[in-house]
Structure formats: structure tokens, C-alpha cells
C-alpha positions in Angstrom: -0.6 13.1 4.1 -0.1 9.9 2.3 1.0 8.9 -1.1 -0.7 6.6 -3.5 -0.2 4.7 -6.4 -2.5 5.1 -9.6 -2.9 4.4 -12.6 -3.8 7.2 -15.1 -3.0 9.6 -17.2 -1.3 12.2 -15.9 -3.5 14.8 -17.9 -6.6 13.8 -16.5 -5.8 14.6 -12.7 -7.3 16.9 -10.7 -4.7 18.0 -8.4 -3.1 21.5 -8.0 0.2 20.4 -9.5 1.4 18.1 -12.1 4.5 16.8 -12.7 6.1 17.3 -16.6 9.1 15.4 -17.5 10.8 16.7 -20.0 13.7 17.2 -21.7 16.4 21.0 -21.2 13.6 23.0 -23.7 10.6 21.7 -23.0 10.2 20.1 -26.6 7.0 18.4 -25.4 8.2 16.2 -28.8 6.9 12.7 -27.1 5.7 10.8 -24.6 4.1 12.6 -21.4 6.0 15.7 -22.2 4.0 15.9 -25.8 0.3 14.8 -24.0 1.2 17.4 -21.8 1.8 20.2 -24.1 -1.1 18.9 -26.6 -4.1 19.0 -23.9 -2.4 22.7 -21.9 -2.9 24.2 -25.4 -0.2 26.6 -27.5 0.0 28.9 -24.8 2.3 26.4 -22.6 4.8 26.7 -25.6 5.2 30.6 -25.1 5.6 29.9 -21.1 8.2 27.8 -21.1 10.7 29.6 -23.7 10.7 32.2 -21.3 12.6 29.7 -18.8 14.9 27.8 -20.9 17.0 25.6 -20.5 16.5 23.6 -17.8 19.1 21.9 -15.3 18.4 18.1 -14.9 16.7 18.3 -11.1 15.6 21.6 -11.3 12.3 22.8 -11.5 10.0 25.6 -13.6 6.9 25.9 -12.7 4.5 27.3 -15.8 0.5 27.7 -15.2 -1.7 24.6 -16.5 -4.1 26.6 -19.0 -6.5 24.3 -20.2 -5.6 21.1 -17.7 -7.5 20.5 -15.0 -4.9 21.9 -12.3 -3.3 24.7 -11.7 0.3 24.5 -12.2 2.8 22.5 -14.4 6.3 21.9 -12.6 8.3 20.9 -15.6 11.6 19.1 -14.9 14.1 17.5 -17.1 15.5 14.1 -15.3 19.3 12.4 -15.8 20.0 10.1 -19.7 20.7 6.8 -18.3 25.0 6.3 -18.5 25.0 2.9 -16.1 24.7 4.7 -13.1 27.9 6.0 -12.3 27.2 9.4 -13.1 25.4 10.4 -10.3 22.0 9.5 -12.1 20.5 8.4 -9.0 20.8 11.6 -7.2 19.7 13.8 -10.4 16.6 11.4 -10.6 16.1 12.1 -6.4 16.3 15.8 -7.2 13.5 15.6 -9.4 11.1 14.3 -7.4 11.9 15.8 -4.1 12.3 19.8 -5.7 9.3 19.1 -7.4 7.8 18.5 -4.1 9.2 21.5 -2.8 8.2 23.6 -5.4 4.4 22.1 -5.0 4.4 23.4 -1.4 6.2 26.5 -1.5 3.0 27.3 -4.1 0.4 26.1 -1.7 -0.5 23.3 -3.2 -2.3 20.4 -1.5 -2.3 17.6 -3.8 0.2 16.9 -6.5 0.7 13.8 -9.2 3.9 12.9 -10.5 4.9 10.4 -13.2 7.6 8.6 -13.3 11.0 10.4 -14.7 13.4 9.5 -17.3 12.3 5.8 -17.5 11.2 6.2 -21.5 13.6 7.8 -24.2 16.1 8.8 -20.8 16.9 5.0 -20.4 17.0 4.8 -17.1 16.1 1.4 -15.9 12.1 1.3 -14.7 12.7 -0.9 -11.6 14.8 1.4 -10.4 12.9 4.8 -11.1 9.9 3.9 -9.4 12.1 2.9 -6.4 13.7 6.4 -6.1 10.7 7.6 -7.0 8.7 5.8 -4.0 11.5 6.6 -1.9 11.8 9.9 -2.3 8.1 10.5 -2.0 8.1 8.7 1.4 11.2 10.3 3.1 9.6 13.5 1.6 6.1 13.1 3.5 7.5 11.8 7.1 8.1 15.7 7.6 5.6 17.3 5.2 1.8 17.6 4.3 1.3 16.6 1.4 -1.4 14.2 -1.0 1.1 12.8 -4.0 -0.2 10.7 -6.4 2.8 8.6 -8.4 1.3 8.4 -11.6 1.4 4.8 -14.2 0.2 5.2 -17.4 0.1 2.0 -17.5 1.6 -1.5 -17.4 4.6 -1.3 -19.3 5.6 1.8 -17.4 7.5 0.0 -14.7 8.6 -3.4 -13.5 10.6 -5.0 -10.3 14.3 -5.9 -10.5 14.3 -9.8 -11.5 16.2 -11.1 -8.6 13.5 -9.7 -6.3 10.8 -11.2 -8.7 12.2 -14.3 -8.9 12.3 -15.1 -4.6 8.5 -13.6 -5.0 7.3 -15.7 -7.7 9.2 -18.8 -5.6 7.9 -17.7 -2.3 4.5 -17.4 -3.8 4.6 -20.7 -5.8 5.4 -22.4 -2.5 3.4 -21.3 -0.4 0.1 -19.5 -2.5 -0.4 -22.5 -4.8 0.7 -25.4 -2.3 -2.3 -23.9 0.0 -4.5 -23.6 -2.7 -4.5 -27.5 -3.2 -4.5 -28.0 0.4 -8.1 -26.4 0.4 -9.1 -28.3 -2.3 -8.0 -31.5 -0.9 -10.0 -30.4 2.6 -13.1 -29.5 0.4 -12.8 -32.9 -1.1 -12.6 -34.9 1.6 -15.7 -32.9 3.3 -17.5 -33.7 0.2 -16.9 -37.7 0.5 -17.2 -37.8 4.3 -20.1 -36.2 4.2 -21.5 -38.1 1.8 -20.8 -41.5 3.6 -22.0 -39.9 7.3 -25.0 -42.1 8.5 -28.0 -40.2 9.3 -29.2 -40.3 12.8 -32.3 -42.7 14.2 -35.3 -41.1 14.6 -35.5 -40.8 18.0 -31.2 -40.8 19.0 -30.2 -38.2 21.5 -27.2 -35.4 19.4 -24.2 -37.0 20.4 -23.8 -33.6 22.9 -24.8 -32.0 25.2 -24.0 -28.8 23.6 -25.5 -29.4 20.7 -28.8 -30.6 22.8 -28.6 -27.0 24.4 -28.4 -25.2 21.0 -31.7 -26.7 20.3 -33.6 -26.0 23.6 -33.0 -29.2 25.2 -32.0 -28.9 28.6 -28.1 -30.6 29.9 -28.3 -34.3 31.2 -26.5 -33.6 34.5 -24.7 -30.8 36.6 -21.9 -31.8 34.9 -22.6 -31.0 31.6 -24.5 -27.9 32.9 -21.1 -26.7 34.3 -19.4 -27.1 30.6 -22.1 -24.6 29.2 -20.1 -21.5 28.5 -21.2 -18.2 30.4 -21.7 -15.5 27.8 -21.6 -12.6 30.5 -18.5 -14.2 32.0 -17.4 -14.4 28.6 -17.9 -10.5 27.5 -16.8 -9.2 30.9 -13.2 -11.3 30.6 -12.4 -9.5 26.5 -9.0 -9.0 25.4 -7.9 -5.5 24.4 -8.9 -4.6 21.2 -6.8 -3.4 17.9 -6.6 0.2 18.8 -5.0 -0.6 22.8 -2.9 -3.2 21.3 -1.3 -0.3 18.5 -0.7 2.1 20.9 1.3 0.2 22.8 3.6 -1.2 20.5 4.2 2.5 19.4 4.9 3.3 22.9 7.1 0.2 22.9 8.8 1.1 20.1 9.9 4.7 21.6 7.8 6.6 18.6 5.8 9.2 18.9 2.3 8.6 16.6 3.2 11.0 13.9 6.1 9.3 13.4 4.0 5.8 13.1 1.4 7.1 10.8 3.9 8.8 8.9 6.3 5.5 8.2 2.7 3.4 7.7 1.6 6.1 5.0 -1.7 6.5 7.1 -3.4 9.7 7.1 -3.7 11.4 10.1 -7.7 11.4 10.5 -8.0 7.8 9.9 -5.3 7.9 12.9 -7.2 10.1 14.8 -10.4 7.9 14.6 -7.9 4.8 15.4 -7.3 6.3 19.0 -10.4 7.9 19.7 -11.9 4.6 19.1 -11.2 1.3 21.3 -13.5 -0.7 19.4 -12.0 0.6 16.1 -11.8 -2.2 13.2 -9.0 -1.2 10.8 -8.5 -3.0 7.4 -6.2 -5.6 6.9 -4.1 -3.2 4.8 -4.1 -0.4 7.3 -3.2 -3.3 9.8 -0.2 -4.1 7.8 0.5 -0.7 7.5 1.6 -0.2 10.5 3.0 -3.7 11.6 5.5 -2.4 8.6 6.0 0.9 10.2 6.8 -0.9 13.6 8.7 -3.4 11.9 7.0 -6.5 13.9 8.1 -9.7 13.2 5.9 -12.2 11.5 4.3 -14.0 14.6 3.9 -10.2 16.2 1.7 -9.5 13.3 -0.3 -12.1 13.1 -1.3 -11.2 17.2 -1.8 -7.7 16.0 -4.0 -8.8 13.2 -6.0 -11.1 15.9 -7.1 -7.8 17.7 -9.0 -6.6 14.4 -10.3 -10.1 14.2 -7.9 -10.5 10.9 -5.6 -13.1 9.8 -3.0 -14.0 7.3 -4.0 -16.5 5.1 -1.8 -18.8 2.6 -4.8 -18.4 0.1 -4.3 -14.6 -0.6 -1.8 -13.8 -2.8 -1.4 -10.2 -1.0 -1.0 -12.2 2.4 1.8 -14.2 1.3 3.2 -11.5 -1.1 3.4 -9.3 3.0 4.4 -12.7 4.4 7.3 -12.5 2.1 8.7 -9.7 3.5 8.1 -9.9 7.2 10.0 -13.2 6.8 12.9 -11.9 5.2 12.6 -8.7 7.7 12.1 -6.5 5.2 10.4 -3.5 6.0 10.9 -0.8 3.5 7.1 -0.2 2.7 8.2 1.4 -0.5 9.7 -1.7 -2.1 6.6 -3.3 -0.6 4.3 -1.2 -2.2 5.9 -1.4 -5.7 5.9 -5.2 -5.4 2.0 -5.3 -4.6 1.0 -2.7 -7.5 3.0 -5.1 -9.6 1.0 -8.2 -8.9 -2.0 -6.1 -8.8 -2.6 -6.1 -5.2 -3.5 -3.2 -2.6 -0.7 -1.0 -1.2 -0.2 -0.6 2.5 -1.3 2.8 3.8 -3.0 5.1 1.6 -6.8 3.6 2.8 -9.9 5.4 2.9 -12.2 4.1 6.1 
């Protein structure tokens, strides 16, 4: 199953399992930790003293009482000491037992917040990057809905050097097109404007345009120029879902393996194949053309067989033009970027 990206309070999910981070006892004495412990009631206090203290990247998994899930997996991440302690793999641990423990209790769906990135110090950009990539490796051999969990803006951020080629990239290209269509729009406005009208009684200046109203072609000639519409269906290129299946065969993968890097779930896959005439949305599209790691001008073809197209006047096109150009395909990074500028993730879709 996929993962996704929401923002919420972590309280107010209904999943089977949520995610506590906390500190070695479980003081619930601030931030998630103390919404936590306030809305689970005084009988979450009594639960956890009987498995104190906790390990950073370990796991103890209390019942939710009056939460709208069924389990609490409470987990104490690594204090921020500049990264040389082996913070990065603690923080790992966190997520990826915690996804253990949800499956070795059955659970289906589970929402996680992000660890250690308030009084713990560790540096946001990078917790929601292990956390993303965690989830991800996680779910390419596992079943399981995970929600990462913002409570809101402030919560994260990207690394500045990566922010700072977006924001170029996007004032180049975004902005520059932008002014481009407004010039174009401009000049329709005055041409039009300034177009003679026709004389009454003038002939359209084609024959094509004389055959859209009725009027029958001048000569044999312009009657062979007509386009055959049967002709037309009868000589159709393959469509989206032909065209995916071959790169994947192309490629050497087998489909779970695409659907799994594209953070598509496996129904809306299943409908994909089943279905020549299948029209997937741009983000699903993309999805996949990041899971194949397609080059720019090979996306844009695959995008032509769902009748789709990148545009400079998206910011979430160029934002994914971004990193096709600089062949860079790790679809967690692309997903933390696009939640950043408040854009759709890639995978994760519901058609």
C-alpha cells in the first residue's frame, strides 16, 4: 500500500496505530507526546510506567483508550549532537520498528509524525527525509497504508541548497512562461482587434473551413485534403496503459516492483492493466515515469499516451521538470519538495 502525506493532528486519525514520540518515560510533558496523553485520558499514564524506560528506536506499544485507534506505539527518537552520533540510524529505527510493530499487531493503516524534530533538535529537513525514506524502503516489501503526519507548517522544511536551485529553476522557467502567455494573450487581443471582417458574400479563405460549415470542396483536390475520420480511428497509437507496460518490461521489473517504487496502490494498478483505454492522472503518470526513471523527453511521450503534457505554467510541472532534468529520481525528496510548495505528491492517488 502507499504512503501519504497529511496534514493533521495526529490525535484525530483514524487508523489502527499511532505513532507517539516521546521522550525514555513517556512524560507526555509537551508537544505531541502531551496531546497524546491529554486526549488517551489518565489511563495511558498507568500503561506506560509499566514499560519504562525506553531505548531511543525501540518501540512499546500501549492500547489508545479514548483515541480514535487502537494502539499507541510510543517511541523515544535520538537528541540532536551534529550527527556524528549515529542520530541518523536511531531516527531510521524509529520509524521502520514502529512499522514493524504496526504489522506484527495486524494493523492496516498507521500515522506517524515526525520524530525528534521539536525539543530533540534534530534538523527538520532532514527528519522528514529519513522519515520518507524509511517509509518507502519499508512499503516496497510490505502492505501497509502509512500516513506521515504535519501538524502543520512549521513542522518541517527542505535543506536550503535544494530550495535555492528550486526557487531558481522555478523563477526561470515558471515566471518567464507566465509572461510569455500574457504577451501571446496580448497580442491576440490587438490582432484581433485590427482583423478586417469578411465581405458579405467572400468565400472562407479554406476549403476546410467551407466543409465545416456544409459547403461542399471546390475541386478533387481539395476533396482529397479532407481528413478520413475512419482512417483516422482505425490508424490510433497505443494508449497509456500499452505504452506503461512496456517500459516496465523494458526496464527488466516485474509490476510490483513499479507500483511499489511509484507509491501506487495495487488496485488502481490493477485497473491500469485491465484497461487499455485507461486515463491515469498526471500525478499517477509521473508516478511512475519516477519509478522508471525516464528521462525528460521519455516522459513527456508517456504523458502524450494519457493525452497529458508538461506545461511551464504549472508550478508542480516545473517543480517534476526540475528533477527529471537533474536525473533525480528519489520520489521521496520529490514528494517532500512538492508538499513544501503546496503541490500534490506523486503516487498515493485515488481514481
Amino acid at each position: 500500500m502507499p504512503y501519504q502525506i497529511v496534514r493533521n493532528d495526529i490525535i484525530r486519525m483514524h487508523v489502527d496505530a499511532i505513532v507517539n514520540p516521546t521522550d525514555a518515560y513517556c512524560s507526555g510533558s509537551g508537544g505531541t507526546d502531551a496531546r497524546i496523553h491529554a486526549a488517551a485520558g489518565p489511563e495511558l499514564r498507568a500503561a506506560c510506567d509499566a514499560l519504562l524506560p525506553l531505548e531511543p528506536g525501540s518501540i512499546a506499544v500501549t492500547d489508545a483508550f479514548r483515541l480514535p485507534c487502537r494502539f499507541i506505539l510510543h517511541t523515544t527518537g535520538p537528541i540532536w549532537q551534529g550527527g556524528g552520533e549515529g542520530e541518523p540510524d536511531l531516527l531510521a529505527a524509529c520509524y521502520r520498528n514502529a512499522l514493524c510493530a504496526a504489522e506484527s499487531l495486524h494493523c492496516s493503516s498507521v500515522a506517524i509524525p515526525l520524530i525528534a524534530s521539536g525539543a530533540f533538535g534534530y534538523p527538520k529537513d532532514q527528519v522528514m527525509r529519513i522519515a520518507l525514506d524509511t517509509i518507502h524502503a519499508f512499503l516496497l516489501t510490505h502492505e501497509l497504508t502509512v500516513s506521515l503526519v504535519v501538524y502543520d507548517k512549521t513542522s518541517y522544511e527542505i535543506g536550503q541548497r535544494l530550495q535555492c536551485k528550486i526557487d531558481a529553476f522555478i523563477d526561470e522557467h515558471y515566471i518567464e512562461a507566465l509572461q510569455e502567455h500574457l504577451d501571446s494573450a496580448r497580442l491576440d487581443s490587438v490582432s484581433s482587434f485590427h482583423r478586417p471582417a469578411r465581405r458579405a458574400g467572400a468565400k472562407p479563405s479554406s476549403s476546410l473551413s467551407a466543409h465545416i460549415y456544409g459547403a461542399p470542396p471546390d475541386s478533387m483536390e481539395e476533396a482529397a485534403c479532407i481528413p478520413n475520420l475512419d482512417a483516422m480511428l482505425q490508424s490510433l497509437d497505443e494508449g497509456f496503459s500499452v505504452a506503461l507496460l512496456k517500459l516496465i518490461d523494458r526496464k527488466g521489473l516485474t509490476d510490483a516492483e513499479c507500483y511499489k517504487r511509484a507509491n501506487i496502490d495495487k488496485r488502481l494498478f490493477s485497473k491500469i492493466r485491465s484497461n487499455p483505454n485507461y486515463r491515469p492522472s498526471k500525478p499517477t503518470v509521473l508516478a511512475f515515469a519516477v519509478a522508471l526513471h525516464l528521462s525528460l523527453a521519455e516522459t513527456n511521450q508517456l504523458l502524450e499516451k494519457a493525452g497529458l503534457a508538461l506545461t511551464r505554467s504549472s508550478k508542480f510541472d516545473v517543480i517534476i521538470e526540475f528533477f527529471l532534468t537533474t536525473q533525480n529520481y528519489n520520489l521521496s525528496e520529490i514528494n517532500q519538495v512538492l508538499y513544501q510548495y503546496d503541490q500534490p505528491c506523486l503516487g498515493n492517488v485515488i481514481e
